[in-house]
C-alpha positions in Angstrom: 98.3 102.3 83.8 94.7 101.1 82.7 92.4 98.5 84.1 95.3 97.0 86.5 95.1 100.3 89.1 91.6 99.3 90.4 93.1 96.5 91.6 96.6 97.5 93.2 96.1 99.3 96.3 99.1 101.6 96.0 101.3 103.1 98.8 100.8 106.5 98.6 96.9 105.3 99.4 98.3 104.2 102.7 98.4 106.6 105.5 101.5 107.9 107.3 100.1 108.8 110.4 102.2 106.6 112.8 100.2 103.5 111.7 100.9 100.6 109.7 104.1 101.6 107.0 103.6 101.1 103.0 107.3 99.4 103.1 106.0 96.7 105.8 102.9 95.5 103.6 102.8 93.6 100.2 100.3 93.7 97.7 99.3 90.4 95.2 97.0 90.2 92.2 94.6 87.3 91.9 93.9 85.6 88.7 90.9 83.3 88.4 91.0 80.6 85.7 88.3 78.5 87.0 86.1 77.6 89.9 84.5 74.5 89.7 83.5 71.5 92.7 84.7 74.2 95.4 88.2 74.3 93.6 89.4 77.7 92.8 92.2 77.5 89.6 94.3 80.6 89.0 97.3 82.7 89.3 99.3 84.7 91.9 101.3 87.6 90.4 104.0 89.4 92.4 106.0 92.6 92.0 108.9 90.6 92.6 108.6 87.5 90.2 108.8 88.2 87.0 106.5 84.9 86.4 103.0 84.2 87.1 102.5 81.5 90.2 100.2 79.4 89.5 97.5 77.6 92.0 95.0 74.8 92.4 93.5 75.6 95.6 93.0 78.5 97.8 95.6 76.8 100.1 98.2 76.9 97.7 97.5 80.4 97.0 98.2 81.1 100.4 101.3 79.4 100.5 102.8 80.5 97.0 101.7 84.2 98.8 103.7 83.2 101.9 106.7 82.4 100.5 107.1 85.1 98.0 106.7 87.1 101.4 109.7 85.5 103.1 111.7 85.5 100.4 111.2 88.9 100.0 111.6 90.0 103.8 107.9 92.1 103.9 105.9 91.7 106.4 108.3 89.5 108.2 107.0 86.8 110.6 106.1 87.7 113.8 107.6 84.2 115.1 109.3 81.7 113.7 107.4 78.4 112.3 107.3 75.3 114.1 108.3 72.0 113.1 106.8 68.4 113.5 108.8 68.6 116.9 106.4 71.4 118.0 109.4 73.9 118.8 110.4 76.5 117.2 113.7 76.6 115.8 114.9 80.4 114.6 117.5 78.5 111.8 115.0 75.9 110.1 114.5 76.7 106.7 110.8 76.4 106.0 110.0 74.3 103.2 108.5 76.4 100.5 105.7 75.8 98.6 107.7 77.6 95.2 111.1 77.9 94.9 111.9 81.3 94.7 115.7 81.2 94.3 117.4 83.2 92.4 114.0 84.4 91.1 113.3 87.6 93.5 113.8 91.0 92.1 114.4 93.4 94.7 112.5 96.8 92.9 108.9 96.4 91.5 108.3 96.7 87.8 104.9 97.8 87.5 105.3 99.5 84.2 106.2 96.5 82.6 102.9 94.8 84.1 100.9 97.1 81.4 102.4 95.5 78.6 101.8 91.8 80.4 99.2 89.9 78.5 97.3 87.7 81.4 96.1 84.5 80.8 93.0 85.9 82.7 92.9 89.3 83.6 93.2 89.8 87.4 90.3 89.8 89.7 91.3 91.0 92.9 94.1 92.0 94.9 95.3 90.9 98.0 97.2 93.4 100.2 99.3 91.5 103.4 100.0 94.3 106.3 100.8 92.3 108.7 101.6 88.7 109.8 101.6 87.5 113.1 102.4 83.8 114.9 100.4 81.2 111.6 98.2 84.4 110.3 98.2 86.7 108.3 96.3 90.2 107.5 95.4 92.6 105.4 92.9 93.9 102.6 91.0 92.4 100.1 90.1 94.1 97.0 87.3 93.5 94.1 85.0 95.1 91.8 82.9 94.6 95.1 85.3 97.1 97.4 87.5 97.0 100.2 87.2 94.3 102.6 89.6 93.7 105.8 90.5 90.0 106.5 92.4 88.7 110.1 93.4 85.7 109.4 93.8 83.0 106.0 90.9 81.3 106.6 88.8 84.4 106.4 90.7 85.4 103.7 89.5 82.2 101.5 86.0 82.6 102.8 85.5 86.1 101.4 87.4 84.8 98.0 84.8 81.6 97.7 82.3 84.4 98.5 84.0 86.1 95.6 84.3 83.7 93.2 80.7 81.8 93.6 79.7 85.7 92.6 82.0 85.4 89.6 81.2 82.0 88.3 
């Protein structure tokens, strides 16, 4: 599988000791184009969408990640979103930042991601295990190691971290 594997944290890596389940987590690659004025520029990649997704912001990373996650059903919300009303409402749609109709393939395809040609090659991976109430939480993986993050915002601090080191 080449250079990709350093960066895809794979289930059978994952423990089955009663803990968290490889099934319930979801991993994404990372794809810097450019950093510049605090701006990160890249791409999100999914096992799930065939296309890349692309960003201009670490806050739209997070959402493109978000909703690729409930589209996809793993790891489910702990609670449903609230509105501009405040309350929760279990049959609002939330708005998504892509629209992933019609677009979500239910089995990964990570053989055919050896033959992908990148428009940059993936820096990191991002691996989701859980997400409760607005957060989310999970790994974070680079050329630097393993690094756990508990919510978004630390999750764009260690990737500024990253990037400054990149750039």
């Amino acid at each position: 599988m080449g250079e990709i594997e350093k960066f895809i944290i794979m289930e059978d890596e994952i423990a089955r000791d009663g803990g968290r389940y490889p099934e319930y987590t979801y991993t994404f690659l990372i794809g810097l184009q450019s950093f510049s004025e605090g701006i990160a520029r890249g791409y999100v990649k999914s096992f799930h969408v065939e296309k890349l997704l692309y960003f201009q912001g670490l806050d739209q990373m997070i959402f493109i990640m978000e909703d690729i996650m409930d589209a996809v059903g793993a790891p489910m919300r702990g609670r449903v979103p609230r509105s501009l009303t405040g309350k929760r409402n279990k049959d609002a749609v939330t708005v998504p930042f892509v629209d992933l109709r019609g677009k979500i393939k239910k089995e990964y395809g990570f053989e055919r991601e050896v033959l992908r040609e990148f428009p940059v090659y993936p820096a990191a991976s991002v691996r989701v295990v859980g997400r409760q109430d607005a957060g989310i939480q999970g790994i974070f993986r680079s050329k630097y190691g393993d690094v756990g993050f508990r919510s978004g915002v630390e999750l764009m601090r260690l990737m500024y971290e990253f990037f400054e080191k990149m750039c």
